[in-house]
C-alpha positions as CSV (number, residue, x, y, z in Angstrom):
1,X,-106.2,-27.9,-68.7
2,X,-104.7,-31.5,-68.1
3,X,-105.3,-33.6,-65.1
4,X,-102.6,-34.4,-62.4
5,X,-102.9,-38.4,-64.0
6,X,-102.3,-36.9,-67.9
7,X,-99.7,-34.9,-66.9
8,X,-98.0,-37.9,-65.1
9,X,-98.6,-39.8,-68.2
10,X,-97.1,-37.2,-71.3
11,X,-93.9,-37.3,-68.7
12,X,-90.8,-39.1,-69.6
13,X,-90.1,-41.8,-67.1
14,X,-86.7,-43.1,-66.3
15,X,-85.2,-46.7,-65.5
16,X,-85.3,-46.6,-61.8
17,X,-82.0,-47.7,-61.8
18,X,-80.7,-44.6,-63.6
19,X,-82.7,-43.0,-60.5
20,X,-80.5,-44.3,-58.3
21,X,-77.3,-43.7,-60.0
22,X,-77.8,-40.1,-59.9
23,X,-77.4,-40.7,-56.1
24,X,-74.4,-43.2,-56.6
25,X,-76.3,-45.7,-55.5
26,X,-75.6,-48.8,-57.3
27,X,-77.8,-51.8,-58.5
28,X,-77.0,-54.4,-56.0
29,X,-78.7,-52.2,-52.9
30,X,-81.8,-51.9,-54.7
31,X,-84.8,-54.5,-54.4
32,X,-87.4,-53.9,-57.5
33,X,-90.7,-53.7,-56.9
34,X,-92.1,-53.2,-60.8
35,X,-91.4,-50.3,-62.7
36,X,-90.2,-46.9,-61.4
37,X,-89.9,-48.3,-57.4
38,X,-87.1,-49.8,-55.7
39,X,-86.7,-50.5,-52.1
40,X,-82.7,-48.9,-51.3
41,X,-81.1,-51.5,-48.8
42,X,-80.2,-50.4,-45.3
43,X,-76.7,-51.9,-46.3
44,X,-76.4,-49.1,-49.0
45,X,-75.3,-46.6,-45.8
46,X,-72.1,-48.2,-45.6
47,X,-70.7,-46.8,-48.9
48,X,-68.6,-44.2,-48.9
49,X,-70.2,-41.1,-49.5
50,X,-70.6,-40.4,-53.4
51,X,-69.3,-36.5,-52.8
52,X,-66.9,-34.9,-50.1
53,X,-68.6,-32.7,-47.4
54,X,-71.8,-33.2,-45.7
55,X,-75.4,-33.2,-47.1
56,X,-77.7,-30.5,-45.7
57,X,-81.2,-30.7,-44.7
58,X,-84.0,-28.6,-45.9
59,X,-87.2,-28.3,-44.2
60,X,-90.7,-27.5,-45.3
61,X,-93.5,-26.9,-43.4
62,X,-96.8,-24.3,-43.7
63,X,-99.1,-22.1,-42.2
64,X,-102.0,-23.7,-40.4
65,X,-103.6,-26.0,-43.6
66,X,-107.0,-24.8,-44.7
67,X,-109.8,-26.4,-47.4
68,X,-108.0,-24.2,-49.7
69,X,-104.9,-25.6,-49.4
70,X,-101.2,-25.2,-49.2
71,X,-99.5,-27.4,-51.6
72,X,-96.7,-28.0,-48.4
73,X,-96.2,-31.7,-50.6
74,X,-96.3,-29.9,-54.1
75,X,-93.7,-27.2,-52.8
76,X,-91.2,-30.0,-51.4
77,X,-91.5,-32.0,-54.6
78,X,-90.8,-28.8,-56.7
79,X,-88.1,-27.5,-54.5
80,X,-86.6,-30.7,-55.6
81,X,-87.1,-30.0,-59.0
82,X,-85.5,-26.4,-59.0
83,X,-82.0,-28.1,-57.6
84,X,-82.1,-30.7,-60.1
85,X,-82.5,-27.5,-62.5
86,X,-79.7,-25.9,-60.8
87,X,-77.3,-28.9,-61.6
88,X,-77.1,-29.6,-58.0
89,X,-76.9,-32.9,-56.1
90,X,-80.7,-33.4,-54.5
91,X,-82.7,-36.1,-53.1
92,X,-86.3,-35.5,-51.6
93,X,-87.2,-37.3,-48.3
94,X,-91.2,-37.7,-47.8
95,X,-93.9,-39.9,-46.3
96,X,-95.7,-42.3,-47.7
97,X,-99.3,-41.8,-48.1
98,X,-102.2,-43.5,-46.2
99,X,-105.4,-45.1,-47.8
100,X,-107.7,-43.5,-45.0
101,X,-107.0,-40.0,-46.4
102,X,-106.2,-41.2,-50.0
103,X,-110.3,-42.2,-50.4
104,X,-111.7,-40.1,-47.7
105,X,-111.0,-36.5,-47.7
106,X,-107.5,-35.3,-48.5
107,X,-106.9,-37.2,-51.5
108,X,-103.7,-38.4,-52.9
109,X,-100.2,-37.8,-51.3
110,X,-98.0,-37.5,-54.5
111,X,-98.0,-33.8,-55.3
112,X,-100.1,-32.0,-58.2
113,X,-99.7,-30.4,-61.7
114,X,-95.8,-30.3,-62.7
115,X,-94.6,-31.3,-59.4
116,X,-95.7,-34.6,-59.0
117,X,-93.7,-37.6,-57.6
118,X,-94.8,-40.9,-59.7
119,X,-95.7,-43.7,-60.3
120,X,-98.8,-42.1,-58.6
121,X,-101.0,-44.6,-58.4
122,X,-99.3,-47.4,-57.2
123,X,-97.6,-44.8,-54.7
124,X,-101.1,-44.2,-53.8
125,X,-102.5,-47.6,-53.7
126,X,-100.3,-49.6,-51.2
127,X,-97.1,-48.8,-52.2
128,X,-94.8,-51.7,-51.7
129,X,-96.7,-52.4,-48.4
130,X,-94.5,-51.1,-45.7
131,X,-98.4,-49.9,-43.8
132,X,-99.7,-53.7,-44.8
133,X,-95.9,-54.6,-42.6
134,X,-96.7,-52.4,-40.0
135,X,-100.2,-53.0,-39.9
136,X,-99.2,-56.5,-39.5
137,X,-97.0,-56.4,-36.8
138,X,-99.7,-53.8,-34.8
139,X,-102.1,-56.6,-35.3
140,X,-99.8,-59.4,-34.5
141,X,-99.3,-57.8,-30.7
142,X,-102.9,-57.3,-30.6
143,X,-103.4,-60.7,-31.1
144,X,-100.3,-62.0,-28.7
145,X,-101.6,-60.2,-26.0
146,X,-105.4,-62.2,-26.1
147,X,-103.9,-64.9,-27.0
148,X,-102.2,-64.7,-23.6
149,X,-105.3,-63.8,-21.7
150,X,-106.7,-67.1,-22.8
151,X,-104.3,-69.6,-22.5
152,X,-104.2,-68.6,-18.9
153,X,-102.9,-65.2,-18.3
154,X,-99.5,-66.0,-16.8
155,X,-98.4,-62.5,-16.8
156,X,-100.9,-61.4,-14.9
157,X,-102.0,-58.8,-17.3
158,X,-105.3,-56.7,-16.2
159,X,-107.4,-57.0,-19.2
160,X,-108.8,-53.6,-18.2
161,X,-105.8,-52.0,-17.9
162,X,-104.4,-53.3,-22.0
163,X,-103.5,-50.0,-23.5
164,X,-102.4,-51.8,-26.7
165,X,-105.2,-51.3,-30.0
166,X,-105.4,-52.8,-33.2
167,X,-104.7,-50.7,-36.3
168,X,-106.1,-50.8,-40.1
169,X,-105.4,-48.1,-42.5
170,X,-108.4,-47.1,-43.3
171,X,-110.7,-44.1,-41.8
172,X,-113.9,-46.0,-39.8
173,X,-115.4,-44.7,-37.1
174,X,-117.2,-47.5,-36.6
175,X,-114.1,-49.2,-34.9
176,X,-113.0,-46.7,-32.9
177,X,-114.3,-48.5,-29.5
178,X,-115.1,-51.9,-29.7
179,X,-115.9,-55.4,-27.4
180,X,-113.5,-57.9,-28.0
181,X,-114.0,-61.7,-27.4
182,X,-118.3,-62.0,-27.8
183,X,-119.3,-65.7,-28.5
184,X,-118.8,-67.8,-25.6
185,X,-115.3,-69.6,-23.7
186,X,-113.9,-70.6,-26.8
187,X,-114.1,-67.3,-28.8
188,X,-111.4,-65.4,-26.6
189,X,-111.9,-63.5,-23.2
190,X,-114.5,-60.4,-23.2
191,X,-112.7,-56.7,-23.0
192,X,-113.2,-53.4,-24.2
193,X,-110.7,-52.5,-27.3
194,X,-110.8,-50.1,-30.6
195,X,-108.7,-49.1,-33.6
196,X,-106.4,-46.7,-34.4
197,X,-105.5,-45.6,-38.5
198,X,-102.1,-47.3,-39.4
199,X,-100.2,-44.1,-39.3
200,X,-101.3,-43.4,-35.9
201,X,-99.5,-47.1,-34.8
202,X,-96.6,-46.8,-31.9
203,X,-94.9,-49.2,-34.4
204,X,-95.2,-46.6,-37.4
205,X,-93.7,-43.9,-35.1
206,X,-90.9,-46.6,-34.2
207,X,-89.9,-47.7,-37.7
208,X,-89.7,-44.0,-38.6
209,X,-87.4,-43.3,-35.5
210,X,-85.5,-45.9,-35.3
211,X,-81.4,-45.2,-35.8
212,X,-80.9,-48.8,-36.7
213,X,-82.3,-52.0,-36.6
214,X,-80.6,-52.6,-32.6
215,X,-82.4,-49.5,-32.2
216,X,-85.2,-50.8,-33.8
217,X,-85.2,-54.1,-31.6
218,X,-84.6,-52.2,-28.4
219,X,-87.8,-49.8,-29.3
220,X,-90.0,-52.6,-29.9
221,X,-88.7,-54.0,-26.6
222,X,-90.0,-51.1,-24.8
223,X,-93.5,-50.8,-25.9
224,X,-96.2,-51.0,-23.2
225,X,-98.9,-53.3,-23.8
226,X,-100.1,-52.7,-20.4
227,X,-100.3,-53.8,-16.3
228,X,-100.4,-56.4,-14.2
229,X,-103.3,-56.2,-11.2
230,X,-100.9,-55.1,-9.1
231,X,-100.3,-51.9,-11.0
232,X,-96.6,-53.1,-12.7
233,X,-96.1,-52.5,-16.0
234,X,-96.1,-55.2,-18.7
235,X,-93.8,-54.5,-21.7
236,X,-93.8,-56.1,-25.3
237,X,-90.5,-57.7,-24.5
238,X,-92.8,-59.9,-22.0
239,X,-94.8,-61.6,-25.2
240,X,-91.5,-63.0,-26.1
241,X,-92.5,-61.9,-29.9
242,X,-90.2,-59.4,-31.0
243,X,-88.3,-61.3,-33.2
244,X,-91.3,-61.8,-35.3
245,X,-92.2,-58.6,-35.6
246,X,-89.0,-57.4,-36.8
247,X,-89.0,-60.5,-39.6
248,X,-92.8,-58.5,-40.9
249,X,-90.8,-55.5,-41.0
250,X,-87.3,-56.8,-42.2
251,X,-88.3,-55.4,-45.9
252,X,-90.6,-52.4,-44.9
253,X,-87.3,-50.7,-42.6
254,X,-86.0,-50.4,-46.5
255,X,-86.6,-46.6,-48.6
256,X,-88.8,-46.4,-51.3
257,X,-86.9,-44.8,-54.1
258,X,-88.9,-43.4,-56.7
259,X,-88.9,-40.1,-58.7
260,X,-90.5,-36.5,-59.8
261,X,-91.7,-35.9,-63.1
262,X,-88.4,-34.0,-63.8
263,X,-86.1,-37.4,-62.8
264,X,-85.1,-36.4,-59.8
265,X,-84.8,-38.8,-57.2
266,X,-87.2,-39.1,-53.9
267,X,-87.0,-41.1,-51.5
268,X,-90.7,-42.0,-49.5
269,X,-90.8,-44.2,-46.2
270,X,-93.3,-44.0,-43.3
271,X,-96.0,-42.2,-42.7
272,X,-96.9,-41.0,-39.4
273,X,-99.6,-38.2,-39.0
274,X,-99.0,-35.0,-37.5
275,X,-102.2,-34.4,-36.3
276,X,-101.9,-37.5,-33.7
277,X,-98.3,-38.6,-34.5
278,X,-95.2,-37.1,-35.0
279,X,-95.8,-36.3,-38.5
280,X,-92.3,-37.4,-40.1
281,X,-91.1,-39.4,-42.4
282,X,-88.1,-41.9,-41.4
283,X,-84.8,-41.8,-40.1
284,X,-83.7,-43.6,-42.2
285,X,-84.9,-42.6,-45.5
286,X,-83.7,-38.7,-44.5
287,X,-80.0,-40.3,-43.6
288,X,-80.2,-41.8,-46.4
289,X,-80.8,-38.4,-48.3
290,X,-78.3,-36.5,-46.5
291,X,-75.5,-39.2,-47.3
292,X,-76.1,-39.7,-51.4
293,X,-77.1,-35.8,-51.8
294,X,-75.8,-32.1,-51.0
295,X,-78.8,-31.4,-50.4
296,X,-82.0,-33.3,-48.8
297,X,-85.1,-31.6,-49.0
298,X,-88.0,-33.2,-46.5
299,X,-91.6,-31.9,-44.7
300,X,-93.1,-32.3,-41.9
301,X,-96.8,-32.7,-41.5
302,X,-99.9,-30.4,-41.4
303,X,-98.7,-26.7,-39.9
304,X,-95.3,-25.4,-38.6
305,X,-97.0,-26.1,-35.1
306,X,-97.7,-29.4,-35.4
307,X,-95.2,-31.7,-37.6
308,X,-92.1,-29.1,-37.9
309,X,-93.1,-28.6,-33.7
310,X,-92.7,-32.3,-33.6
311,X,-89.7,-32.4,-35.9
312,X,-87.5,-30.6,-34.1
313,X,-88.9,-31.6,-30.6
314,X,-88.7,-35.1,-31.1
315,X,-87.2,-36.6,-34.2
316,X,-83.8,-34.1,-34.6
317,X,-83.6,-34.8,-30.7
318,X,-83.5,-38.4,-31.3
319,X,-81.8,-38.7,-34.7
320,X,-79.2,-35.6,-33.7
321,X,-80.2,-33.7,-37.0
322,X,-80.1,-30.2,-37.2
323,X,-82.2,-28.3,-40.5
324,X,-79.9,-26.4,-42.6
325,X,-83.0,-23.7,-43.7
326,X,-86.6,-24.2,-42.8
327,X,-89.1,-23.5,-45.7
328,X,-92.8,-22.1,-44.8
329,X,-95.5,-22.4,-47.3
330,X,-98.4,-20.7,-47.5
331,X,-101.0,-19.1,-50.3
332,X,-103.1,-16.4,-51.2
333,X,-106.4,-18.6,-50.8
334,X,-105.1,-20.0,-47.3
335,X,-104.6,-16.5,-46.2
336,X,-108.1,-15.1,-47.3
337,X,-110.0,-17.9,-45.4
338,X,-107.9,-17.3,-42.1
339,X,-109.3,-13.5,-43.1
340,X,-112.6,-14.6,-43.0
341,X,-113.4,-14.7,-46.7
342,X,-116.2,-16.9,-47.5
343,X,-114.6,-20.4,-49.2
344,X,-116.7,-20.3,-52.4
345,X,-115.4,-17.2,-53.0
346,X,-111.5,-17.4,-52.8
347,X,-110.5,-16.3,-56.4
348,X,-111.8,-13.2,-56.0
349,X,-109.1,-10.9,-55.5
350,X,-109.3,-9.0,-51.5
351,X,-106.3,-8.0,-50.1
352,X,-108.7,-6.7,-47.3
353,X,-109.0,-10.3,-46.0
354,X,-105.4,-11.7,-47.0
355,X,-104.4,-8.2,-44.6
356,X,-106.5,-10.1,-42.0
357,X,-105.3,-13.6,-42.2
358,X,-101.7,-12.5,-42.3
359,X,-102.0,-12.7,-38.6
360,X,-101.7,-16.7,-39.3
361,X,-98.2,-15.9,-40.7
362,X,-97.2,-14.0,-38.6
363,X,-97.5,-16.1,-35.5
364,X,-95.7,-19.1,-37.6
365,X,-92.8,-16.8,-38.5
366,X,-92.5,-16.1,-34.4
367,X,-92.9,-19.8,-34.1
368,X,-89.7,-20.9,-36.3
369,X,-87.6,-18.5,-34.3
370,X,-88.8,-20.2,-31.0
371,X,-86.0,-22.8,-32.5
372,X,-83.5,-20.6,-33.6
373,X,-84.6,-20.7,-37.2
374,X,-85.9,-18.0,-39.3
375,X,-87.9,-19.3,-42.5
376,X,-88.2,-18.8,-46.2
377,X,-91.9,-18.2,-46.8
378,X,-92.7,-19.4,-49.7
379,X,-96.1,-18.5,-51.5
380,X,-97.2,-21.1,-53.4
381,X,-99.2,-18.9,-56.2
382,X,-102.5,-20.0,-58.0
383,X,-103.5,-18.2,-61.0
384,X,-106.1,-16.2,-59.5
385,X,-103.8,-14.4,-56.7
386,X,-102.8,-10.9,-58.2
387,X,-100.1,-9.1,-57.9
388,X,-101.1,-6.6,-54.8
389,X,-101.8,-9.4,-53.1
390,X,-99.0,-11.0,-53.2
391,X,-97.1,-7.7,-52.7
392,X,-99.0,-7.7,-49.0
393,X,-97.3,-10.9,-48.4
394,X,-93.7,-9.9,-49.2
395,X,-93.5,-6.9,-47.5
396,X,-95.0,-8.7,-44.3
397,X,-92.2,-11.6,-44.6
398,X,-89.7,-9.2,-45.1
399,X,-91.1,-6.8,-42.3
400,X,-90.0,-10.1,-40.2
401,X,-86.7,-10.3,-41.6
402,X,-86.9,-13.1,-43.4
403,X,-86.7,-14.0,-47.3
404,X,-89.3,-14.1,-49.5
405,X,-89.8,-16.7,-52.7
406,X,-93.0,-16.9,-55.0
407,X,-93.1,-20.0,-56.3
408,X,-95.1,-21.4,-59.3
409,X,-94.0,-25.2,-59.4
410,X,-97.6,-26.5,-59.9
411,X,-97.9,-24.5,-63.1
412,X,-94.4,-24.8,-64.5
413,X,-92.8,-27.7,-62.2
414,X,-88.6,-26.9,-61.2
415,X,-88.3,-24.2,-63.7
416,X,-90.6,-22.1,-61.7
417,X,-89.5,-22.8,-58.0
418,X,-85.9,-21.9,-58.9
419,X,-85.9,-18.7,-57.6
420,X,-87.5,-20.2,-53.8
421,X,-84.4,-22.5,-54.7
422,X,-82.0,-19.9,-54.5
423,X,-83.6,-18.3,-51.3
424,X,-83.7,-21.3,-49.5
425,X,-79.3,-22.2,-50.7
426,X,-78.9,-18.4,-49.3
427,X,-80.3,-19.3,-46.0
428,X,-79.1,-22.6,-45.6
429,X,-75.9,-20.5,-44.7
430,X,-77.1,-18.9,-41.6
431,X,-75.5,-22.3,-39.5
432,X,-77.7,-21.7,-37.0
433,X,-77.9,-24.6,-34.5
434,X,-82.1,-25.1,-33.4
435,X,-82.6,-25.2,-29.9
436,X,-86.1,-27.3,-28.4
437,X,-88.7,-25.5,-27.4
438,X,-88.8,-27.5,-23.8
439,X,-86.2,-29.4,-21.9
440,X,-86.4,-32.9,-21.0
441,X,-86.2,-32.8,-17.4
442,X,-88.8,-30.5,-17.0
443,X,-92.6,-32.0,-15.6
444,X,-95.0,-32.9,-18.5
445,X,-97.3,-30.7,-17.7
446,X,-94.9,-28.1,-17.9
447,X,-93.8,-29.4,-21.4
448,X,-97.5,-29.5,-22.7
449,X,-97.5,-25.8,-21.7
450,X,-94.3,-24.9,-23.4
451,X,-96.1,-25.9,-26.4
452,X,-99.1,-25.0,-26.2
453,X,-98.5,-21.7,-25.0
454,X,-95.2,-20.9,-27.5
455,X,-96.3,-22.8,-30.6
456,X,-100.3,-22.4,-30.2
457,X,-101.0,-18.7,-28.6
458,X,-102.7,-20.3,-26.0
459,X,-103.0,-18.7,-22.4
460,X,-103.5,-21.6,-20.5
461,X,-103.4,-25.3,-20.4
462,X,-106.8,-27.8,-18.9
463,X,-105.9,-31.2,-17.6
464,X,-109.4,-33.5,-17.6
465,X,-109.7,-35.7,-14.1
466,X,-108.6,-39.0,-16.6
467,X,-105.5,-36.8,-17.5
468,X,-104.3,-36.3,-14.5
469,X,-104.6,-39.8,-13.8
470,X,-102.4,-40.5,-16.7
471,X,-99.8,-38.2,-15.4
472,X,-100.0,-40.0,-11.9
473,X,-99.0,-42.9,-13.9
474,X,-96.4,-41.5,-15.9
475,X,-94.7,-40.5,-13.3
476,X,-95.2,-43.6,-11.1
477,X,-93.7,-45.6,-14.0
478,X,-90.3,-43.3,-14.7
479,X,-91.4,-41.7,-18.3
480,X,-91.4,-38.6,-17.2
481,X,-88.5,-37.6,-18.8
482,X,-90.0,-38.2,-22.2
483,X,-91.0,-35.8,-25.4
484,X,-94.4,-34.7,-25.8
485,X,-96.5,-35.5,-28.9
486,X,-99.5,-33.1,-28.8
487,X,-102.7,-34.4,-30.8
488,X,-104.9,-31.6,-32.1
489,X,-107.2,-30.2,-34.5
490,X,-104.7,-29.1,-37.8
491,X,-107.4,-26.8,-38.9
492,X,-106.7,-24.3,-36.0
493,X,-103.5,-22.8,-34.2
494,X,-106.3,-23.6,-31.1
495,X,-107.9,-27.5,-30.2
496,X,-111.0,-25.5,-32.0
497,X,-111.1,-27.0,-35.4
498,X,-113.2,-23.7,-36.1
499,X,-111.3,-21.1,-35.2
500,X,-108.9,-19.7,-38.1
501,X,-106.5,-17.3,-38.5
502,X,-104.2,-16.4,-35.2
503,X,-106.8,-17.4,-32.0
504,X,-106.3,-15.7,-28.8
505,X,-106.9,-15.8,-25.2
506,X,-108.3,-19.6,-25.8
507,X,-107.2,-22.6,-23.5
508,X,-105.9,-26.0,-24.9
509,X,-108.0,-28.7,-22.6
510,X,-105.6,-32.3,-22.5
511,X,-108.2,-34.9,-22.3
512,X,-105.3,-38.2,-21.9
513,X,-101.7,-39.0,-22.2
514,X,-100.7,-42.3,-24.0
515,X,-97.8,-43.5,-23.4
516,X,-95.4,-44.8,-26.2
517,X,-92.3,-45.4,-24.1
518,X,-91.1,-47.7,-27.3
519,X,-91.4,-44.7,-29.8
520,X,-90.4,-42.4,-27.0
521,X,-92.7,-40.0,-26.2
522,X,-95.8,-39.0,-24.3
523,X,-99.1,-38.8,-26.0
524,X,-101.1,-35.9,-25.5
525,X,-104.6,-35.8,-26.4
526,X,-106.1,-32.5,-26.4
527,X,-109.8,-31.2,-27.5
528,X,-112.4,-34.1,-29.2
529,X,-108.8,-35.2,-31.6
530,X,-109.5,-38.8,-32.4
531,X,-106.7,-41.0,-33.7
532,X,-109.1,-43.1,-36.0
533,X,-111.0,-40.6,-38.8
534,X,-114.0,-40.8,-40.3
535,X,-114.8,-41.1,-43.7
536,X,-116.8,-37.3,-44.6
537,X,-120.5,-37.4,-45.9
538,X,-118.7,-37.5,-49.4
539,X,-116.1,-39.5,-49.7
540,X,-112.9,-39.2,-52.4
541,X,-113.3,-43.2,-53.2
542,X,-116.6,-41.9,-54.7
543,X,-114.8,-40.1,-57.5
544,X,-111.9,-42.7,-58.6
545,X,-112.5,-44.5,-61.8
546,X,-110.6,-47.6,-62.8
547,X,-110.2,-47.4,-66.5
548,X,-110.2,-50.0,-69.2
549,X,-106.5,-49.7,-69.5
550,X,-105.4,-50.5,-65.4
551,X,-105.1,-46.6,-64.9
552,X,-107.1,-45.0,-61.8
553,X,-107.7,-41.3,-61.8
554,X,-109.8,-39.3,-59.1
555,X,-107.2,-38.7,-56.1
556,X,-106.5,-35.1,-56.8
């Protein structure tokens, strides 16, 4: 059997240029970055639309991920693939993947088998360093904001009361909570301070919802850094910096066009996490989709609860989109361990336990109709799921009224997701409008129970003495009327990373609430979620080889 990186290699590559024809995008709004990548200027937008109509908007999410996995990536990328198959007019929109994950536990972000999106290393290994940019600019406020504290302070800012961290994009513990400013007068002035991974930066979130660059401006603008000792807020605007920022991020607000082993065209920019961001990948890059393709096929991150909650909630609410069809993915293995089967021994066959962890399904099938939607549930099938098992999984998606599509992309790339293709063209004529799953106006805590209680199972919602505090100031300081951005365990429907399958009668406990008044919505931490990982006992980076020849292998 071949690996992911000799697959990548026997494929035929093509001139990214010819890429970006197939989406009528022409040479002059493309910025090279070696072979196969090209940044797609902003400026491209303006161009009339290469076809007549609208595009429409696919969305893939998944059932709560598991070690087995779900292949939510794979499926998007070979969805992709299937259209191009099809002779229709596609473009993929995903994130871009982060070096924390990349060489600690998840491995790379590029898809697997014959659904892969390349070049895959250098996709892997900073890209063309939009998450340097927006590390960069983090950093750069970081530093503006001590810098002011020592050169006198004439803001008045509390140094206790800066809310603003630093960012790298790698998983370390280790820098989760910090001192700041050890070594005497002239080494800066003494404060408490941490890190946050890259994709968990306020200015990630705002590059990826950002309508324009005025938009853009006016979000960075609004970040809060933090409070004066009187209690008033202190906003970035204050620093006087905001033009530098946006010259660090004047290339990174660009696409990334690259392409799937089959040539068809994807377009990867941003890279919030779902877990403790809002798990999307930009507004620009899935406009940009929409506007050179019929159809633009794009994920949200971790399970329907989490990114496709936050999709909807949050970046459609913003960005006025509205999905077209909503794929969920999910697979035999996933289902057995949410059915209690032991993990080392998932390729045996049991439809006992995949009976058991259908429950998982089931309560993300409810979920998508929560917004008006009803999915295609998509099993992505591994060579040792058999036929009565996947027969459970058919008859329990259509018991729910909704289509059905196995798909074997991994194994056979577009030729084998063709007919989840033709599912997901059939529902994408439903025209349903979604609906959020909360209204603005409502109180926060309110909102956090809307979630937790219609997209979790949860029975009730805990507010820690600190959280309530945070509300206090929330109010007091008019964001109220804000989205929520819940931060929890992916592992579990529940805060409990432990608990599989569909938990009940459990209680989400909301620990803080960040605000990120320039990305536009409340964070909500909730159980022992951090929003800088750790590396695990084993790490991924352990396993890459550099070969003679430049190539890397060992992020599968």
């Amino acid at each position: 059997m071949l690996s992911d990186t000799e697959i990548a290699a026997k494929a035929k590559k093509e001139p990214i240029e010819e890429i970006a024809a197939k989406l009528g995008i022409v040479k002059e709004d493309l910025i090279p970055y070696g072979d196969g990548i090209a940044k797609v200027r902003l400026s491209a937008m303006s161009r009339p639309r290469p076809r007549p109509g609208s595009g429409k908007l696919i969305l893939v999410s998944a059932t709560t991920p598991t070690s087995a996995g779900e292949g939510k990536t794979t499926t998007s990328i070979g969805l992709g693939q299937a259209f191009t198959r099809l002779e229709k007019s596609v473009c993929v929109a995903l994130r871009e993947p982060s070096l924390g994950p990349c060489l600690g536990v998840k491995g790379g972000a590029t898809g697997g088998g014959y659904a892969q999106v390349v070049p895959a290393n250098r996709i892997n290994l900073h890209f063309t360093g939009d998450f340097h940019a927006i590390t960069t600019a983090n950093n750069l406020i970081s530093a503006a904001i001590d810098n002011h504290l020592y050169w006198g302070n004439e803001l008045q800012l509390d140094p206790r009361m800066v809310v603003w961290r630093r960012v790298m994009d790698m998983n370390d513990r280790s820098l989760r909570n910090i001192v700041l400013g050890l070594g005497g007068r002239f080494q800066g002035i003494p404060r408490e301070g941490g890190f946050d991974i890259t994709a968990a930066s306020e200015i990630m979130a705002i590059l990826c919802l950002a309508n324009d660059m005025e938009d853009l401006r006016a979000r960075l603008n609004r970040i809060l850094i933090g409070s004066t000792y009187g209690g008033e807020a202190i906003f970035l605007s204050d620093l006087g910096i905001t033009d530098a920022l946006l010259a660090l991020l004047r290339d990174a607000v660009h696409p990334n066009l690259v392409q799937t082993l089959e040539g068809t065209p994807v377009l990867m920019h941003g890279g919030p996490f779902a877990n403790i961001a809002h798990g999307c990948n930009s507004v620009f890059a899935t406009r940009m989709a929409m506007h050179f393709a019929d159809w633009a096929i794009t994920e949200a991150g971790f399970g329907f609860d989490l990114g496709a909650e936050k999709f909807f909630d949050i970046k459609c609410r913003s960005a006025g989109l509205n999905p077209d069809a909503v794929v969920l993915v999910t697979t035999i293995r996933a289902l057995k361990l949410h059915g209690g089967k032991d993990a080392l021994l998932l390729e045996q066959p049991d439809v006992d336990a995949v009976s058991r962890g259908l429950e998982n399904l089931d309560k993300h099938i409810e979920s998508v109709a929560q917004f008006n939607k009803q999915p295609v549930v998509a099993l992505n099938r591994f060579h040792s799921d058999s036929d009565d098992e996947i027969r459970l999984v058919q008859e329990r998606a259509l018991g729910h009224g909704v289509r059905f599509a196995e798909s074997r992309h991994f194994a056979e790339g577009g030729a084998g997701a063709t007919d989840l293709a033709r599912e997901v063209m059939a529902a994408a004529e439903n025209g349903s409008v979604y609906k959020p799953l909360y209204d603005l106006d409502i109180p926060v805590v309110e909102k956090v129970k809307a979630v937790s209680r219609g997209m979790y199972g949860a029975h009730d919602v805990a507010f820690t003495k600190e959280a309530e505090k945070d509300l206090r100031r929330i109010e007091d300081l008019g964001f109220s009327g804000l989205p929520i951005c819940i931060a929890k365990a992916p592992s579990s429907l529940s805060d409990d990373p432990a608990l599989h399958g569909r938990p009940r009668d459990f209680q989400v406990t909301v620990r803080n609430i960040q605000i990120n008044s320039g990305a536009g919505f409340l964070v909500v931490l909730t159980g022992a979620i951090m929003r800088m990982p750790g590396l695990p006992r084993r790490p991924l980076a352990v396993d890459v080889k550099y070969r003679p020849d430049g190539t890397v292998e060992g992020f599968g």
